[in-house]
KESELUM-975717 format. One record per atom (N, C-alpha, C): residue in one letter; y, x, z negated. Coordinates in steps of 0.02 Angstrom, whole numbers, plus 50000, padded with zeros to 5 digits. Example, Ala and Ser with C-alpha at 12.3 -4.5 7.8 and 13.67 -1.06 7.14 Angstrom:
BEGIN
A497165066049610A497755061549610A498355066049610S498885064249646S499475068449643S500025064549606
***
This chain:
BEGIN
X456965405851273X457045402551338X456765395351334X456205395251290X456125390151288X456375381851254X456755385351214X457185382751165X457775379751210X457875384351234X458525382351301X458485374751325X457805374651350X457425370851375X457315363651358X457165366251314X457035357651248X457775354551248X458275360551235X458655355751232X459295353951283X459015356951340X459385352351416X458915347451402X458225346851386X458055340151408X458325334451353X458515335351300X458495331851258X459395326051281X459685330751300X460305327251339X460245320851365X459845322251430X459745314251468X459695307751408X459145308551378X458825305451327X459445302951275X459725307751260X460395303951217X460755301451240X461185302751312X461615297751362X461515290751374X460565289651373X460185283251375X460325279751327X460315285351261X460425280551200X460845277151208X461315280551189X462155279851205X462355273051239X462065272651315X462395268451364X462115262251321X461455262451327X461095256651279X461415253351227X461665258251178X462045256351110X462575254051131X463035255151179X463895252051200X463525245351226X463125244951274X463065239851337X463055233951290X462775231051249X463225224751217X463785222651176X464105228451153X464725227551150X464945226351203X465255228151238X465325228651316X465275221351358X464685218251354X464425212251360X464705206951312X465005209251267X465165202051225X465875202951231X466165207151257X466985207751253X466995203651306X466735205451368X466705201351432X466625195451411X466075192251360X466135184251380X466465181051341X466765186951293X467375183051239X467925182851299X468255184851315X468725187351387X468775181251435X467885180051465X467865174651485X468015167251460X467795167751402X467915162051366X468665157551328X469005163851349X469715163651321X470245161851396X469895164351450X470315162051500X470065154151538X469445152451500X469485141951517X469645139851429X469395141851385X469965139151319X470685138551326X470905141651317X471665144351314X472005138651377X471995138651436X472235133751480X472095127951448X471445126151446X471135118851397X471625115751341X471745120851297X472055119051216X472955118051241X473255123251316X473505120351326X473795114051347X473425110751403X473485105251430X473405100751375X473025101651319X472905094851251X473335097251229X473895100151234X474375100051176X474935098851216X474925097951286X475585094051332X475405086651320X474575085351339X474615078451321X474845076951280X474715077151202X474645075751148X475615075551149X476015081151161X476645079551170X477045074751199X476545072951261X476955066151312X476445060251270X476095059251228X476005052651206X476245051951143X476465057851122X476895055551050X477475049651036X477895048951100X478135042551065X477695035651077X477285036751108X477065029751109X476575030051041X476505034851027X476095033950947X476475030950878X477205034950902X477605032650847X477935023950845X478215024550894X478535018450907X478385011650907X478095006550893X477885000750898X477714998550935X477174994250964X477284990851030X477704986051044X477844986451113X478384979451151X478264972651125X478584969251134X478314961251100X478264958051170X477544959651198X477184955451271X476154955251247X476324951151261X475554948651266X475144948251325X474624952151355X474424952251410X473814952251437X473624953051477X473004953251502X472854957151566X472244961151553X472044967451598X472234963151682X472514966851720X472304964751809X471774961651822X471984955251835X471384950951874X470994949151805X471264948651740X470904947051693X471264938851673X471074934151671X471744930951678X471584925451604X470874926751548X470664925951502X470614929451460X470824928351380X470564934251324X470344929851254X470004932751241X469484930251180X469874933151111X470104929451068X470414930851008X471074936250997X471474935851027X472044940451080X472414941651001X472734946450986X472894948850927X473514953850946X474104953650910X474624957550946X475324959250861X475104961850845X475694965350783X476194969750795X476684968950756X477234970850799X477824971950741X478334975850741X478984974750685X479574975450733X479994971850665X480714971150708X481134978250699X481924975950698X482424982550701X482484983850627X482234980050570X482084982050526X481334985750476X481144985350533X480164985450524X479804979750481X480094974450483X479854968850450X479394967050506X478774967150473X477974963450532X478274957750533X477724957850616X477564950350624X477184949850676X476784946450686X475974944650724X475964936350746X475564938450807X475394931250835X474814931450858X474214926650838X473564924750857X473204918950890X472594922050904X472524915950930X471724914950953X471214910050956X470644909950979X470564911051060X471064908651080X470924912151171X471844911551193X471834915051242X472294916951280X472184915851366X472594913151378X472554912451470X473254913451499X473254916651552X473974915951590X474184908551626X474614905551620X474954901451647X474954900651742X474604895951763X474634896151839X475414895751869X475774891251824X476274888551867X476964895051848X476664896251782X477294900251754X476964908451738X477164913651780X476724920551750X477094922851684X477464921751659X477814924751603X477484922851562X477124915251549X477034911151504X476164912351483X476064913651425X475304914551396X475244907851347X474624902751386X474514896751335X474084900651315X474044898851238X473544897951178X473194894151144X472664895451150X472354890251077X472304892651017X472424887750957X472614887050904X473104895450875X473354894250903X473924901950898X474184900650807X474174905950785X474404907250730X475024914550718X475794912350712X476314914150698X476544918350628X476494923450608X476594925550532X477124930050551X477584928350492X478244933950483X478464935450428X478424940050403X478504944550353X479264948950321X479204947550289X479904951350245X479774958150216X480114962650201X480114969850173X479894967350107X480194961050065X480144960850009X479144958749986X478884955750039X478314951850043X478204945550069X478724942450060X478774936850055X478624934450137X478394929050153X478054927850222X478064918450223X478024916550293X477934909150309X477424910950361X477084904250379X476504905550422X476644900250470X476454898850521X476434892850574X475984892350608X475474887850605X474924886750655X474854880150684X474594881050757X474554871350775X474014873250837X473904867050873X473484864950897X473224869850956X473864870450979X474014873551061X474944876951061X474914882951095X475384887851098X475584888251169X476284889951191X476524894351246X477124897851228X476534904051236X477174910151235X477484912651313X478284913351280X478694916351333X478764922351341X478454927351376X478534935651372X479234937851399X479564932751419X480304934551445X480504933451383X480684929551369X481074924751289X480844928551234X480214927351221X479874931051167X479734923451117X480104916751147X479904911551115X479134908851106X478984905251031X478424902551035X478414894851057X478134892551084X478164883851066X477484881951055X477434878650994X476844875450980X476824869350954X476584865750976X476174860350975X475414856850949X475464849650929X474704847350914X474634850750844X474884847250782X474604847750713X474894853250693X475464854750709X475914861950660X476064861050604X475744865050583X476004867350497X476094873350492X476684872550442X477444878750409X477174878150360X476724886250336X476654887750246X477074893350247X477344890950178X477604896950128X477284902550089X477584908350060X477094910450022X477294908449943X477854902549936X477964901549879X477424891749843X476824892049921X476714885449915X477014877949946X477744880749980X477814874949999X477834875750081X477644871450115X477324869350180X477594861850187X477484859150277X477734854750301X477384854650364X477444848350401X476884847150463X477394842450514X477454846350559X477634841550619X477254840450677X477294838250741X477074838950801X477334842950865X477914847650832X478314850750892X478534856850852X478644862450870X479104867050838X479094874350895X479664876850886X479754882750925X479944888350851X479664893250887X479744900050853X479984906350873X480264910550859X480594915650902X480294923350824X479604923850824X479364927650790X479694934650784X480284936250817X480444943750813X480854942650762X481384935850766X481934936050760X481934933850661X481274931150655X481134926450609X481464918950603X481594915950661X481644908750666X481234905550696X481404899650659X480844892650704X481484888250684X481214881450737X481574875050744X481134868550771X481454863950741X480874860350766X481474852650776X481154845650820X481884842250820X481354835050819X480844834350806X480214828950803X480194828250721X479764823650707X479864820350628X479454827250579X479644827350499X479374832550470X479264829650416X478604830050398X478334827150327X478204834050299X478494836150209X478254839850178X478174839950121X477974846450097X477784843550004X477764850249992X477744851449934X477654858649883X477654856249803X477674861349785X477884862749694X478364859149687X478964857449711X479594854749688X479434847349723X479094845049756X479204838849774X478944838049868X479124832449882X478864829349958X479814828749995X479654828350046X480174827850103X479854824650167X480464820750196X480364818750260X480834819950298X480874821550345X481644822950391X481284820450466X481794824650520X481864820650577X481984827850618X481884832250581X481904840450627X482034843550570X481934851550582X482064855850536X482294860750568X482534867450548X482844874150547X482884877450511X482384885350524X482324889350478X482264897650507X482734899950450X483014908050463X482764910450411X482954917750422X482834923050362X482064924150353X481564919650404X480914920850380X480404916550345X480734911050360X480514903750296X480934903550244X481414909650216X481804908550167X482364903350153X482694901250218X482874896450226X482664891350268X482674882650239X482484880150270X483044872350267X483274869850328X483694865050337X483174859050365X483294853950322X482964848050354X483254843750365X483404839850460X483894839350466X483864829550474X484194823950459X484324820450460X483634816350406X483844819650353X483324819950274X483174813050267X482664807450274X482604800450271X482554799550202X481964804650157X481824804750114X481834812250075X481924809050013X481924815449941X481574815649894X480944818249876X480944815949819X480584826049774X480914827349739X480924833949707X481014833549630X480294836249604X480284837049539X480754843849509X481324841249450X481584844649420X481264849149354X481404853449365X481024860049296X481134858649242X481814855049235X482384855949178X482144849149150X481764844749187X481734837249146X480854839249150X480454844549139X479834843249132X479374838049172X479684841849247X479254836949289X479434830949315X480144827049266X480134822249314X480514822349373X480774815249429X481034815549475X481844815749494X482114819249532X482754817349538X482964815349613
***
């Protein structure tokens, strides 16, 4: 009888165990559970974002130069960019301001123009003072412009326009230049393809060292 006894009591005592031994399992399913119903929404919504900003990751930026609302100054303004062939091209500059009279128009100081070829090959343009057209996409610069090559030869006027997407510049003011092959003077210039070609137009002067005579002039 007594035996009986011992072991009704021993029952309770193991049920205790028991509940004890589950109750944190139990407890961690719950806060895994919990934790999965604010994750799971979360990883969704970053993976809609991440979907609606994908093309602007891929795609290039616009060719506009700007400035924040009510910002109407920028300190060393920097803007890279490729064409319909992905050939770069960049325009810089030590400050940037919007135009009072004209909003399209961003003057620059000492703006610097670079355009680039698939092959490498590049011309540079820098001068005094810039206005860019965000409608046009034209450059005009002014005050001490100089056209380098990357083959060395360069030229300096006081006027020239640029159309950096397109890879042209033009210029219709006097042009003193020089390189490896010799000096030039003209009365305007025109140039496509990137600097690769260059027309100098109403040529006053020539003077270009030939390879074939070891330097001298022709």
């Amino acid at each position: 009888m007594a035996r009986q006894q011992s072991n009704a009591n021993a029952h309770p005592n193991t049920d205790v165990h028991r509940r004890r031994a589950t109750r944190p399992a139990s407890h961690a399913r719950s806060r895994l559970v919990a934790l999965l119903k604010v994750a799971l929404p979360a990883l969704a919504l970053m993976m809609l974002a991440l979907i609606a900003a994908w093309p602007s990751l891929t795609e290039p930026p616009q060719p506009r130069i700007d400035a924040d609302n009510g910002q109407l100054e920028m300190i060393r303004p920097r803007y890279f960019s490729a064409d319909e062939k992905n050939q770069p091209f960049s325009v810089i500059a030590d400050r940037a301001e919007r135009s009072e009279l004209e909003p399209d128009v961003v003057v620059l100081d000492q703006p610097e123009a670079e355009m680039t070829e698939l092959d490498g090959t590049w011309v540079t343009l820098r001068s005094d003072r810039g206005w860019y057209d965000q409608h046009t996409g034209i450059l005009k610069m002014r005050g001490a412009v100089r056209v380098m090559r990357d083959d060395g030869n360069e030229f300096t006027t006081d006027e020239a326009f640029a159309d950096v997407k397109a890879g042209t510049a033009w210029g219709d003011v006097s042009v003193a230049g020089q390189g490896p092959q010799g000096v030039i003077l003209a009365e305007g210039f025109r140039m496509t393809d990137r600097g690769k070609n260059v027309v100098f137009i109403n040529q006053s002067k020539a003077s270009v060292q030939s390879a074939e005579s070891g330097g001298g002039k022709r």
